[in-house]
MARNUKE-306111 format. One line per field, with one value per atom (N, C-alpha, C, CB): residue in three letters; atom name; x, y, z. Coordinates in Angstrom, 1 decimal. Atoms other than C-alpha are relative to their C-alpha. Glycine has a CB too. Layout:
aa = ALA	...;
at = CA	...;
u = X	...;
v = Y	...;
w = Z	...;
# end
This chain:
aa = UNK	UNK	UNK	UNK	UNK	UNK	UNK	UNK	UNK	UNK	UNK	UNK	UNK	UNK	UNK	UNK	UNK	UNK	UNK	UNK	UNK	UNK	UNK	UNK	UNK	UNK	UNK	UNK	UNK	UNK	UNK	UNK	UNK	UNK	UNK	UNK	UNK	UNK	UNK	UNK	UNK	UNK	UNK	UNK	UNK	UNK	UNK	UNK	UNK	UNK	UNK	UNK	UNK	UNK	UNK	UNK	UNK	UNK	UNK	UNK	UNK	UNK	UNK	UNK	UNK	UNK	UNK	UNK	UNK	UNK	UNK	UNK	UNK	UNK	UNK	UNK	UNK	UNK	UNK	UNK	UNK	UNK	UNK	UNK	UNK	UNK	UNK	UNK	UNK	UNK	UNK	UNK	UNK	UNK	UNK	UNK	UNK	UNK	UNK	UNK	UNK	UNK	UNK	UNK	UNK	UNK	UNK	UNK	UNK	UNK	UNK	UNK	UNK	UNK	UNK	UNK	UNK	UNK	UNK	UNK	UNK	UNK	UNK	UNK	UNK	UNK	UNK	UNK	UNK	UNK	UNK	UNK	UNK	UNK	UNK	UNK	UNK	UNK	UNK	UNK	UNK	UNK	UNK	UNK	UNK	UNK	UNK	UNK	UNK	UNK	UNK	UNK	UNK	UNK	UNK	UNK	UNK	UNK	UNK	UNK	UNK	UNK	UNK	UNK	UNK	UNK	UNK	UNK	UNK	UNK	UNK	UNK	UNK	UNK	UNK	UNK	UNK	UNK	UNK	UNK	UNK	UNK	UNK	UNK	UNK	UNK	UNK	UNK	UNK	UNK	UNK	UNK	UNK	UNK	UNK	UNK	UNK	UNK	UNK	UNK	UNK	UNK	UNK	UNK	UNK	UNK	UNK	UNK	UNK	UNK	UNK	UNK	UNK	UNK	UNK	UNK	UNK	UNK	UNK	UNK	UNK	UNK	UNK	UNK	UNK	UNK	UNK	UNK	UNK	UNK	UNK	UNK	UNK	UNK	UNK	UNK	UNK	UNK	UNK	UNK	UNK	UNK	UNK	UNK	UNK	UNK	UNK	UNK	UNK	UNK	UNK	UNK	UNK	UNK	UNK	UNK	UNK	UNK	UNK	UNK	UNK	UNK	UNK	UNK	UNK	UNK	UNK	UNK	UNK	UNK	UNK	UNK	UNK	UNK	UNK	UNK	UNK	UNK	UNK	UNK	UNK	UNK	UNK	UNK	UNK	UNK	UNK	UNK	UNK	UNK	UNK	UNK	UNK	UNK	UNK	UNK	UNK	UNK	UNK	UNK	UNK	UNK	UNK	UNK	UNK	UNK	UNK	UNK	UNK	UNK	UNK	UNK	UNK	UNK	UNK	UNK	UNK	UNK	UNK	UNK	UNK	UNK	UNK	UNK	UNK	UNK	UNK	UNK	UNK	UNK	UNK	UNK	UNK	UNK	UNK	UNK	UNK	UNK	UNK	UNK	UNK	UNK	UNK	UNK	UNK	UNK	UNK	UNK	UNK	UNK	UNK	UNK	UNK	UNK	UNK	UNK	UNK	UNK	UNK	UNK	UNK	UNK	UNK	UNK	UNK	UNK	UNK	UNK	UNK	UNK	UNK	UNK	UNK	UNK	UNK	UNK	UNK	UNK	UNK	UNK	UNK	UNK	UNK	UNK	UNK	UNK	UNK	UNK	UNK	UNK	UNK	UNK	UNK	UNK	UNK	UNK	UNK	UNK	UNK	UNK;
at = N	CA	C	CB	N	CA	C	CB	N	CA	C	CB	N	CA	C	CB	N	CA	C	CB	N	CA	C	CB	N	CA	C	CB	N	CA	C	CB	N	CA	C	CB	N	CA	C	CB	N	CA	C	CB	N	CA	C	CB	N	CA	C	CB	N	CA	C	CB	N	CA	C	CB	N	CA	C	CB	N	CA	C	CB	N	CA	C	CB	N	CA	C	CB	N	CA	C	CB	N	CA	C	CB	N	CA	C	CB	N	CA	C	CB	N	CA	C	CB	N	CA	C	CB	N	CA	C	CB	N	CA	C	CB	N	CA	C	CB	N	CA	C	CB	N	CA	C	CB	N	CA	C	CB	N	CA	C	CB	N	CA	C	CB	N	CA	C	CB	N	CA	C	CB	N	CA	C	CB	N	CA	C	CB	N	CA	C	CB	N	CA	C	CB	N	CA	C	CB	N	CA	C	CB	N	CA	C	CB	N	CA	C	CB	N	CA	C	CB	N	CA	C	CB	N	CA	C	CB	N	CA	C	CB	N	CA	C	CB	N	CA	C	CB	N	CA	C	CB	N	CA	C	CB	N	CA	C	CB	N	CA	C	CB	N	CA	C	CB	N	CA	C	CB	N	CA	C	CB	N	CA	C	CB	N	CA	C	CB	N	CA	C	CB	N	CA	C	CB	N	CA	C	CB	N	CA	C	CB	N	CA	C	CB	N	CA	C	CB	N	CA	C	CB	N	CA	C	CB	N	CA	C	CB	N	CA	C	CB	N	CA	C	CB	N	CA	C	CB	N	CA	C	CB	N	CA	C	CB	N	CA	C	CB	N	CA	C	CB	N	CA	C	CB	N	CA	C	CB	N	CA	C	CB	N	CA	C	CB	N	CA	C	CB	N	CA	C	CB	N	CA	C	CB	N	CA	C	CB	N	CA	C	CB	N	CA	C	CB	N	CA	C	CB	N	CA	C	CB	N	CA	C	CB	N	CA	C	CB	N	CA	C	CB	N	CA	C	CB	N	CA	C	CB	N	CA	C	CB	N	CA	C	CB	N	CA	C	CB	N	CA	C	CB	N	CA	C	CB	N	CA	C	CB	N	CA	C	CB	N	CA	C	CB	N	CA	C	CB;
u = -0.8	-2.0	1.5	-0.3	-1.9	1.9	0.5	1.1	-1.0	4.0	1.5	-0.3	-1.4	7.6	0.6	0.6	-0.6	9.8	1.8	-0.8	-1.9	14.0	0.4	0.9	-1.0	16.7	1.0	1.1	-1.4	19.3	1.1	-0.7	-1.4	22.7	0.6	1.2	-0.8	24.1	1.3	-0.4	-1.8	27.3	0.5	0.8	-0.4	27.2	-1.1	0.7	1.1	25.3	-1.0	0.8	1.2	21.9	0.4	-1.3	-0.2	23.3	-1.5	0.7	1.3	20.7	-0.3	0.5	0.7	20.7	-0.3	0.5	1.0	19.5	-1.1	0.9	1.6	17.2	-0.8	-0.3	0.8	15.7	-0.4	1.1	0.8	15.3	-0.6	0.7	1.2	13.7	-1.2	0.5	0.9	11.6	-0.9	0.5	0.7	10.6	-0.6	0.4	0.5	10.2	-1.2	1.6	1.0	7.9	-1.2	0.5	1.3	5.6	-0.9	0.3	0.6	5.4	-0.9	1.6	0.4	5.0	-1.6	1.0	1.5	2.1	-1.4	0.2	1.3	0.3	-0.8	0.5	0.2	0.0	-0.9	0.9	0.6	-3.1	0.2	-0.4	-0.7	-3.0	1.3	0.1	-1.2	0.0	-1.1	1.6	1.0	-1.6	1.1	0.0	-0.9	1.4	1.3	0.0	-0.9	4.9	1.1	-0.4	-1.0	7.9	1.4	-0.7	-1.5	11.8	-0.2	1.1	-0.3	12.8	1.2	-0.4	-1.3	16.0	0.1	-0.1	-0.1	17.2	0.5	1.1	-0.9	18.1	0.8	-0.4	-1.1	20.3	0.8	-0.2	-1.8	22.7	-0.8	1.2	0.6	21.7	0.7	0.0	-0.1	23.3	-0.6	0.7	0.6	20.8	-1.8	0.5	1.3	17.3	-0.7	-0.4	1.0	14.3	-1.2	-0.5	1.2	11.3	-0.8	0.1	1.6	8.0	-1.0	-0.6	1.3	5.5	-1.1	0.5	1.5	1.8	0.0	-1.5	0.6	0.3	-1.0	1.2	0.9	-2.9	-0.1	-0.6	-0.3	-2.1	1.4	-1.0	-1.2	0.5	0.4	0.5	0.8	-1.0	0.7	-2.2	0.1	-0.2	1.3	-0.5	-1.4	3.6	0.6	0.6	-1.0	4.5	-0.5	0.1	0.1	3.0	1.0	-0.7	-1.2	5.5	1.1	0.1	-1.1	8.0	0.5	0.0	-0.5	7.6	-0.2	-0.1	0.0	7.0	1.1	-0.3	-1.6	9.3	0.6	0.0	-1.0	10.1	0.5	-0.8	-0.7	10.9	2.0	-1.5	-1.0	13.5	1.1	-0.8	-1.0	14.9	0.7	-1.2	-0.5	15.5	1.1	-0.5	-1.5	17.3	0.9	-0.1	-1.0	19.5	0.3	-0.2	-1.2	20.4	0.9	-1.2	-0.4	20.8	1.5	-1.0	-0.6	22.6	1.6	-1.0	-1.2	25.2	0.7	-0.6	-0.7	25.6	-0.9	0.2	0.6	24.8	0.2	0.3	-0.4	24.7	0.6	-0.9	-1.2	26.8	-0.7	1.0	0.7	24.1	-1.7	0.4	1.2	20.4	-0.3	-1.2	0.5	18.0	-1.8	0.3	1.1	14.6	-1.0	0.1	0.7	11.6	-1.1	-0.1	1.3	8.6	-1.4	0.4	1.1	5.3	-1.3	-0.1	0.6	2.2	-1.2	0.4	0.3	-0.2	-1.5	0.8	1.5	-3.8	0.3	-0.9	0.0	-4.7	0.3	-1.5	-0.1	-4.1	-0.9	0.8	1.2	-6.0	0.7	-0.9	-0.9	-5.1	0.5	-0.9	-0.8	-3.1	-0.5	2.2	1.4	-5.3	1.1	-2.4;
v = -1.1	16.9	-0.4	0.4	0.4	17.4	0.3	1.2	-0.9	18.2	-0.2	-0.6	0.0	18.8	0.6	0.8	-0.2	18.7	-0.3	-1.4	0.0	19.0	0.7	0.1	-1.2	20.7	0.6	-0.9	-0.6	22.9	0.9	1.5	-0.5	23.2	1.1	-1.3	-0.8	26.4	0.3	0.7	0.0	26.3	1.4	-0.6	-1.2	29.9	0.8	0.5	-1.0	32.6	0.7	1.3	-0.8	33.9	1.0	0.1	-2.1	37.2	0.8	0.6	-1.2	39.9	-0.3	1.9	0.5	38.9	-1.2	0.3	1.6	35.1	0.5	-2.0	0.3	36.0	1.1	0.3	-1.3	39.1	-1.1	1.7	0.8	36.2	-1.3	-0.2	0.8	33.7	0.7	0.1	-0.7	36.3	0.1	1.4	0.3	36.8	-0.8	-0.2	1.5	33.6	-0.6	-1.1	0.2	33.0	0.5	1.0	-1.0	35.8	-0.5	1.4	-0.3	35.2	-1.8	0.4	1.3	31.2	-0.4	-0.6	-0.1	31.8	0.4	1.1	-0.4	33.8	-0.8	1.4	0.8	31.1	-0.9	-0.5	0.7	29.3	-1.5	0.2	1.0	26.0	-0.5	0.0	0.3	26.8	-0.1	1.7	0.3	25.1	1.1	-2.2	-0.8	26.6	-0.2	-0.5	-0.2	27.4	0.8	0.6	-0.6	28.2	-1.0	0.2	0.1	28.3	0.1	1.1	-0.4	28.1	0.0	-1.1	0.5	28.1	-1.5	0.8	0.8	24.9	0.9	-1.3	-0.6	26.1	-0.5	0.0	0.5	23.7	0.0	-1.4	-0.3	24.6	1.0	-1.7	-1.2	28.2	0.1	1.3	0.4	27.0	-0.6	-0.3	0.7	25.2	0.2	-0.8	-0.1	25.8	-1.1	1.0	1.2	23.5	0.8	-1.2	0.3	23.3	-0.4	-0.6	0.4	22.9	0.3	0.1	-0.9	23.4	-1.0	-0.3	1.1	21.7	0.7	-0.2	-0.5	22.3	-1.2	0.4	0.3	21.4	-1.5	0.9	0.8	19.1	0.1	0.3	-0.5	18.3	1.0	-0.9	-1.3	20.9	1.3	0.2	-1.3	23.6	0.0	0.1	-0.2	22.4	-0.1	-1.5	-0.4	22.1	1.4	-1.4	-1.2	25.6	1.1	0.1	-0.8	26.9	-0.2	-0.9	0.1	25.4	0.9	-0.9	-0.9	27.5	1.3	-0.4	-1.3	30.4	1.2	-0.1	-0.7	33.5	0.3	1.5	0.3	33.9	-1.2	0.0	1.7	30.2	0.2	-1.2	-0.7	31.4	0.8	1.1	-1.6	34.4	-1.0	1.9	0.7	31.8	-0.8	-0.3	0.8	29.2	0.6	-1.0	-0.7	31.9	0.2	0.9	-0.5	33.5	-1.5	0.9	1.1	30.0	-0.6	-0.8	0.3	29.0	1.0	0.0	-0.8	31.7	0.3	1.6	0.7	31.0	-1.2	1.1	1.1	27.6	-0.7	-0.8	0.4	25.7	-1.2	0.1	0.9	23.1	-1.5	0.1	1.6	20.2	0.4	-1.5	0.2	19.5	-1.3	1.1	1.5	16.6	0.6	-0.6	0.0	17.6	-1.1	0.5	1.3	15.2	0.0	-0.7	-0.6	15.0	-1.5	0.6	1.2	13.1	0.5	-0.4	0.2	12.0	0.1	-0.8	0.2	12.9	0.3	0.3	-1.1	13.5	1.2	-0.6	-1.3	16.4	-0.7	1.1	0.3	14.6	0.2	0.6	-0.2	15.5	0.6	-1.5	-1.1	17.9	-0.9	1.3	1.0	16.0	1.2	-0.6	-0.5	16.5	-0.8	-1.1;
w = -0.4	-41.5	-0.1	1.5	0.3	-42.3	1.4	-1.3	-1.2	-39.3	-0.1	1.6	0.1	-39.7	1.5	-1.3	-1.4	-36.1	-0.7	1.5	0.0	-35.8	0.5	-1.0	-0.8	-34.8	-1.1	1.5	1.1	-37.0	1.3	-1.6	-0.7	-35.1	-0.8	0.1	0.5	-36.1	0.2	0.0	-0.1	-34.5	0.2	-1.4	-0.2	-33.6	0.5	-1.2	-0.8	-31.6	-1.0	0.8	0.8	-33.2	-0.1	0.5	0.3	-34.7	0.0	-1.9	0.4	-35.5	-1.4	0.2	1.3	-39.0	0.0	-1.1	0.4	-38.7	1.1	0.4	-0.4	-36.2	-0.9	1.9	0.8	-38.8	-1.1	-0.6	1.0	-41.2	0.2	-1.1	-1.2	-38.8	0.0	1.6	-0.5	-37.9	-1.5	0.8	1.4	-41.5	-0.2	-0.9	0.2	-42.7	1.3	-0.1	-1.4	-39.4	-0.4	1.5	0.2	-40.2	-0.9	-0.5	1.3	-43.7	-0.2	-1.5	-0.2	-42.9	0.5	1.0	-0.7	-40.3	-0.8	1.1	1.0	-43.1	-1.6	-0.6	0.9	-45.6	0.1	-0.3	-0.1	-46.5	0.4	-0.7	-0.1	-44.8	0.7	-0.7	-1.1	-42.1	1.7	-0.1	-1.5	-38.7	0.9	0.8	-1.0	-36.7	-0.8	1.7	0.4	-37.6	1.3	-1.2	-0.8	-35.2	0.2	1.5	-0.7	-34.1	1.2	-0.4	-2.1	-30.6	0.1	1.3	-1.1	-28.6	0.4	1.4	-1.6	-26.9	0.9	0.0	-1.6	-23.4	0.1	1.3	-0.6	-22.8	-1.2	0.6	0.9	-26.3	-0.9	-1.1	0.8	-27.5	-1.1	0.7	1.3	-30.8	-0.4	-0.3	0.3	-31.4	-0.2	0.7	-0.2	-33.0	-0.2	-0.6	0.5	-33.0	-0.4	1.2	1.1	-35.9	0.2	-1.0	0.0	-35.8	-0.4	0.8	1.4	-39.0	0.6	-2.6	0.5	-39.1	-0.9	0.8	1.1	-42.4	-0.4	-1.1	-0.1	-43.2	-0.8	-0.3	1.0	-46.4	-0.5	-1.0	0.8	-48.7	-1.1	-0.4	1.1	-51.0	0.8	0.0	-0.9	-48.5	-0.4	1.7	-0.2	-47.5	-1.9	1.1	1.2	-51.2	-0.8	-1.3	-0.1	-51.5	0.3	0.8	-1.4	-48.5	-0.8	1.8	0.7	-50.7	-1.0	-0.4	1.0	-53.4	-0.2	-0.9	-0.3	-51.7	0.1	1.0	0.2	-52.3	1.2	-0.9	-1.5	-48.4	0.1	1.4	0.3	-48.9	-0.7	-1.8	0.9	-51.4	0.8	-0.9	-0.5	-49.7	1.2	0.9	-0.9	-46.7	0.2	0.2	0.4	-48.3	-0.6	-1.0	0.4	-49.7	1.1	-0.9	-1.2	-46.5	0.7	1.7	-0.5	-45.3	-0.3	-0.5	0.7	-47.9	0.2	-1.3	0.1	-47.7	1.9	-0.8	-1.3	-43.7	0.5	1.4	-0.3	-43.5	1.3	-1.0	-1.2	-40.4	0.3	0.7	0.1	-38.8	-0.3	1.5	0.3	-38.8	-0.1	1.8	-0.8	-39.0	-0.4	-0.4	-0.4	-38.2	-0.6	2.3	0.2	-40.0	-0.1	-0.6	0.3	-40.0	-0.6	0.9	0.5	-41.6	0.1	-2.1	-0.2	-40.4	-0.5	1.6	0.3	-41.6	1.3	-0.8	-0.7	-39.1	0.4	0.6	-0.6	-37.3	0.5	1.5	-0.6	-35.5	1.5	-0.2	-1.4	-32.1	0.7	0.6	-0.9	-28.8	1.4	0.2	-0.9	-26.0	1.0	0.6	-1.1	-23.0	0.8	0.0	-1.4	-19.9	1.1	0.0;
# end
């Protein structure tokens, strides 16, 4: 399993249009053969700040997601308000086991 975790500092309040293409890219992520889970969040403690969290099944899948055309549309919006920092990471991992 892939799992990608981080944070992207945006350096400015979630307008209505980054969260409309969050929300997108979310949807369109979740529906992709091979996405375990996929989500943004808020930090609470600095609401400029979102954190990442993909699983994907293989690396078949994530370089899929890559060249997916919501993939596309994203790094464009991105691209045209880009944010002030990120810290993405990308691990190699099991499926884990639930914490009891």
């Amino acid at each position: 399993m892939i799992q990608i975790n981080g944070t992207i500092r945006l350096g400015r309040s979630i307008d209505a249009a980054t969260r409309k293409a969050i929300v997108e890219m979310v949807r369109a992520s979740r529906a992709e053969d091979g996405c375990i889970d996929y989500a943004f969040a808020s930090d609470l403690a600095d609401p400029d700040t979102l954190i990442l969290f993909e699983r994907w099944r293989d690396q078949a899948a994530l370089d899929a997601h890559g060249k997916s055309d919501h993939m596309a549309a994203f790094q464009e919006f991105m691209g045209a308000n880009p944010p002030e920092a990120s810290d993405l990471r990308i691990y190699d991992t099991d499926e884990g086991q639930p914490l009891r």
